[in-house]
N, C-alpha and C positions, 0 to 999 in steps of 0.2 A: 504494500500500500504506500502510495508516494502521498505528502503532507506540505502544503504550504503552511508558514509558519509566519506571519504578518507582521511585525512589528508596528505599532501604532503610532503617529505622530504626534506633537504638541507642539505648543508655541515656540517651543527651544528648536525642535527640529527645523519645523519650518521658517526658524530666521537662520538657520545655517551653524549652529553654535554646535561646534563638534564636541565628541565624550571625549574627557580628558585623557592621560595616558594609564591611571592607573584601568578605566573602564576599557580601554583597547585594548591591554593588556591580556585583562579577564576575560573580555569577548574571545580573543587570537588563541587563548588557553581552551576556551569552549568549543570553537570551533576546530582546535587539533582536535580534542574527544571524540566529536561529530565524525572527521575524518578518517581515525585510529578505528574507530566500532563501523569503518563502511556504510555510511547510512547516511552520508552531508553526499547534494547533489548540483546545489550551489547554493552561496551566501553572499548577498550585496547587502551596501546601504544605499539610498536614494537622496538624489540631493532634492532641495527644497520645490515644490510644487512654483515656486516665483520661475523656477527654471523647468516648468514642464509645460506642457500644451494636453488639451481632452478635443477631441474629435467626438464630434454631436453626428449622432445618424438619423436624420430623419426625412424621410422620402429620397429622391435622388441626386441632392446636391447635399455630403457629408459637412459641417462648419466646424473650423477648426476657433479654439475656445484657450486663448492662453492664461496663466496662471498671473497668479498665486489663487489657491481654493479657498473658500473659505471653510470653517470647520475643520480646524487641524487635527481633532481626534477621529476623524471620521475619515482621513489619508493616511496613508502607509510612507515610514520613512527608514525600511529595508526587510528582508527577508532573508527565510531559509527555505532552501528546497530538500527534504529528506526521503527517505526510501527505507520504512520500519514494517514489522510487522503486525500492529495494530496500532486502533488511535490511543490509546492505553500509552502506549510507548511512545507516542507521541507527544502525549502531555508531560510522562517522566522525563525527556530531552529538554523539555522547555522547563518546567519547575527547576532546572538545572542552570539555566541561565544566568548568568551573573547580576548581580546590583550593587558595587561598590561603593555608589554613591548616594544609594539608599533611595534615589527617586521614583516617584512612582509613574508607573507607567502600563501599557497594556502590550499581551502580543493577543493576537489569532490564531488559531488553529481551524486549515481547511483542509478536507481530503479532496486530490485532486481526484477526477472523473477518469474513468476507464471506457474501454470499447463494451464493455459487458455492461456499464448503467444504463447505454441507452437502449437496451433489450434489441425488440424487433427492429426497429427504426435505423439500424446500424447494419446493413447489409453486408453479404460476404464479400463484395465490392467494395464496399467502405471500409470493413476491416480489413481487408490487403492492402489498400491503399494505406491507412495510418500506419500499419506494420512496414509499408515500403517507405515511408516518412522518415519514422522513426531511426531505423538504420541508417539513410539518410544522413539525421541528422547525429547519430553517433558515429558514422564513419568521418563527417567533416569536420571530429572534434581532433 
């Protein structure tokens, strides 16, 4: 089971105010473990939505919508991608998470979607395809 792991933003993220060193220290310490137990698939941080853009879909002309958001707990300001064996274990990875500066803050936990959730609707065509994808995109790494 593959797991996004959201980290949630606030007003510190979103005006750019980096974790100090002992917190990248802690994070760089968490993310070897992640690494060492085979199960980190990636892990960024995101810079502040002032430097991002949302793309609005609606009918046939997409409109591109540049930042900053509002609502900084309701943005994401980095992730993990992991590969565990249940959401169980997903949440012990993260209860593991460091906080050496005691702030509070939130992550997410999402399970990502498989060819098997979307049942019928997922033809044997479609799953070749995302299987041909997928390789794909693990051969170009």
């Amino acid at each position: 089971m593959r797991f996004m792991i959201l980290i949630k933003s606030d007003a510190d993220t979103e005006a750019g105010v980096l974790p100090d060193e002992a917190t990248l220290d802690a994070m760089g310490r968490h993310n070897e473990e992640l690494v060492r137990a085979g199960v980190l698939l990636a892990a960024e941080r995101l810079l502040p939505s002032s430097k991002g853009v949302r793309v609005r879909f609606s009918g046939t002309s997409p409109e591109v919508v540049a930042g900053p958001f509002a609502a900084p707990e309701s943005l994401v300001a980095g992730f993990w991608l992991i590969e565990v064996d249940s959401r169980q274990e997903a949440v012990e990875w993260v209860r593991r998470v460091p906080n050496p500066t005691g702030t509070t803050f939130e992550i997410e936990i999402r399970q990502v979607a498989t060819a098997d959730d979307f049942g019928d609707r997922m033809s044997p065509a479609l799953r070749e395809q995302e299987e041909y994808l997928r390789a794909q995109v693990a051969a170009n790494r």
